[in-house]
Backbone as a ProteinNet text record, in pm:
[ID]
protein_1_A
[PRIMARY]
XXXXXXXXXXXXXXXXXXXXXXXXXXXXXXXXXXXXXXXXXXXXXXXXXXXXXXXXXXXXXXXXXXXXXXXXXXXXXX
[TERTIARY]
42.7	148.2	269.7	383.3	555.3	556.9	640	682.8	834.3	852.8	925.5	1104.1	1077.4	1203	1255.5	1227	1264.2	1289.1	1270.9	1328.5	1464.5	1496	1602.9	1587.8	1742.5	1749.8	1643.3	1678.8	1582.1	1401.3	1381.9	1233.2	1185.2	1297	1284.8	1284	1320	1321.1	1186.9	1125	1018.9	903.9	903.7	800.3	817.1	901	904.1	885.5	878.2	794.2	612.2	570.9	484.3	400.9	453.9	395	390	489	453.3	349.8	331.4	230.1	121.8	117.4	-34.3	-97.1	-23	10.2	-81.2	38.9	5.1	-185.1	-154.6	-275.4	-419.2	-367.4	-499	-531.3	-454.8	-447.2	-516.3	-446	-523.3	-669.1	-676.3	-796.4	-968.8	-877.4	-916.9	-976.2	-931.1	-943.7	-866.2	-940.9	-862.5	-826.2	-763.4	-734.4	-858.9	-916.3	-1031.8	-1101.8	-1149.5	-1227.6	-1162.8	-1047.8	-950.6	-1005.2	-954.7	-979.8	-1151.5	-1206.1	-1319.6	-1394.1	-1360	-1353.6	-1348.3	-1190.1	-1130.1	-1128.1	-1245.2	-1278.3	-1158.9	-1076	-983.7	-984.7	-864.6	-906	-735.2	-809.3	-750	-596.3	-569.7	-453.6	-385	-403.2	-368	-315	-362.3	-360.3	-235.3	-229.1	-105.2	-19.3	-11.9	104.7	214.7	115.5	187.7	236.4	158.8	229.3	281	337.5	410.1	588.9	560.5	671	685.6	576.9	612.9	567.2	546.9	460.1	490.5	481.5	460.1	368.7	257.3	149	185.4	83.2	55.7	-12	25.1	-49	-179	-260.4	-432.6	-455.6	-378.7	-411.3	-423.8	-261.1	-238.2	-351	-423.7	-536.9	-641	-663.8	-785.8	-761.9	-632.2	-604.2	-610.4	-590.8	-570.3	-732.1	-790.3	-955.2	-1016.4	-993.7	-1001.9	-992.2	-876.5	-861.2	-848.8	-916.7	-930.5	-786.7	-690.3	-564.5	-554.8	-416.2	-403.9	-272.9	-179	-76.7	5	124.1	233.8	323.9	386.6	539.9	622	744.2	846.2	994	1016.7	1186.3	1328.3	1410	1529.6	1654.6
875.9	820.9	911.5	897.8	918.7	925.2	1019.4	1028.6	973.5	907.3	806.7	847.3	990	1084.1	1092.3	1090	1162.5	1041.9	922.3	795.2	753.9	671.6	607.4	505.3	480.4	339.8	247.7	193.1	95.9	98.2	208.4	225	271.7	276.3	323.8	175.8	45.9	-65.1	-96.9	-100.6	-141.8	-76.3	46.5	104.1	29.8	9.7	-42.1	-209.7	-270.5	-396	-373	-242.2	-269.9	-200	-87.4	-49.4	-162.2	-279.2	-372.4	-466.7	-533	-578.5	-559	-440.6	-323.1	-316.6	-315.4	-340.7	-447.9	-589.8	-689.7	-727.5	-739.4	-812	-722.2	-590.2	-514.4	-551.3	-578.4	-670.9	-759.9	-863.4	-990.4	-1016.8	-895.6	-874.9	-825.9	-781.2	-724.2	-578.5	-506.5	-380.4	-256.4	-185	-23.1	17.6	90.2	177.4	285.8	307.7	376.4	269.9	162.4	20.7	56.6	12.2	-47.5	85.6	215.6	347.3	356.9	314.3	334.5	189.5	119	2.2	3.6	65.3	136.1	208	312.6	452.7	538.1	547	642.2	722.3	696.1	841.8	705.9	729	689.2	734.8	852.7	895.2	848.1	832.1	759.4	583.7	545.2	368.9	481.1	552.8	581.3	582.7	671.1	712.7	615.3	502.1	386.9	333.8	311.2	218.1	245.7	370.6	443.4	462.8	418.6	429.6	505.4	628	799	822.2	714.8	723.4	583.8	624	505.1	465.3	373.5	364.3	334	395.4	407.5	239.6	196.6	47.6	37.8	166.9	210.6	160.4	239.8	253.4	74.5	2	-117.2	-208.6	-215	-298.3	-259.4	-121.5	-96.1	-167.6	-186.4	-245.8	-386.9	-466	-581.4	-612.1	-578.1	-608.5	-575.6	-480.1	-470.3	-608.7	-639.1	-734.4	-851.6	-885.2	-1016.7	-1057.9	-995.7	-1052.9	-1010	-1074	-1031.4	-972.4	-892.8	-838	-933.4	-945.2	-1048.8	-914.1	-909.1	-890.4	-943.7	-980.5	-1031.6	-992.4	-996.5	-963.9	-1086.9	-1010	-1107.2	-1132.5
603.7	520.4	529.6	487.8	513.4	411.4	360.3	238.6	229.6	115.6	128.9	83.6	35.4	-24.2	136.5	229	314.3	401.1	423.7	447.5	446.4	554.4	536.3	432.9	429.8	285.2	344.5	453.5	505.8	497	523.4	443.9	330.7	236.6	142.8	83.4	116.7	59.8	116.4	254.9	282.9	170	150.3	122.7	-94.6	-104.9	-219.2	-253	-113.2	-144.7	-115.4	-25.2	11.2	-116.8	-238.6	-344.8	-441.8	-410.6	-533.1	-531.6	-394.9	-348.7	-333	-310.2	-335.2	-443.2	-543.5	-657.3	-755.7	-702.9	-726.2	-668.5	-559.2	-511.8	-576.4	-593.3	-629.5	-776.9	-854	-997	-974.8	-889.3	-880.9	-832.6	-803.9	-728.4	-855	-969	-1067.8	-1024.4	-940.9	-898.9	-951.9	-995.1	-1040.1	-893.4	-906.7	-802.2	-716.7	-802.3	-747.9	-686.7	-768.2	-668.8	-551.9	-551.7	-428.6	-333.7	-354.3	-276.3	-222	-314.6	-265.1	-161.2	-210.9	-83.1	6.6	75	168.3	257.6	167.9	192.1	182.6	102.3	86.3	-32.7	-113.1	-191.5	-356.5	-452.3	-589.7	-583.1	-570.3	-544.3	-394.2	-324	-200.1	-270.8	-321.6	-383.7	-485.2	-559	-679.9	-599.4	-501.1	-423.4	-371.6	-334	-251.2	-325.9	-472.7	-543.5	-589.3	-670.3	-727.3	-620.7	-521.2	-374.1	-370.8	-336	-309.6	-162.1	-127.2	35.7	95.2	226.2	306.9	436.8	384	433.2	601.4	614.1	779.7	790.8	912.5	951.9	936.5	964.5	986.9	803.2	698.2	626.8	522.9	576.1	544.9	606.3	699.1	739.8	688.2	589.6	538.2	380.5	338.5	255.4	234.3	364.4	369.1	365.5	446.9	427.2	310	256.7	113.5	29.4	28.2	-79.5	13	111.5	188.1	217.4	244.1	281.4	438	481	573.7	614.3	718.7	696.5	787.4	758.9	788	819	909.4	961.2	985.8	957.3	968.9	951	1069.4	1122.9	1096.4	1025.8	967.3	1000.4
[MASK]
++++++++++++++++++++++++++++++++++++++++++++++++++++++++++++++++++++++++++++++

């Protein structure tokens, strides 16, 4: 993960849709953060970080997420 202080504006907006969504879906999911981390195999503080937009998840980390909560990851260029 990137820390997101140290980002351009431009990922500093990415990394702040991808903490809300992380977010969201892990809600909807009815998952704590630890669920979610341990699902994953990662770590509770890793799930704060992102969502909190203090980091910015690595792709490895976003597909351990997406399988997590049965989603899948979308990219899209504007």
């Amino acid at each position: 993960m990137n820390a997101i202080n140290n980002s351009t504006p431009d990922e500093f907006v990415v990394g702040l849709k991808v903490g809300s969504e992380l977010k969201h879906w892990r809600k909807v999911k009815g998952f704590t953060q630890k669920t979610l981390a341990r699902k994953m195999g990662s770590h509770q503080s890793a799930i704060a970080r992102v969502e909190d937009d203090k980091y910015l998840p690595s792709i490895s980390f976003l597909i351990r997420v997406a399988a997590a909560l049965d989603k899948r990851i979308e990219v899209r260029f504007k």
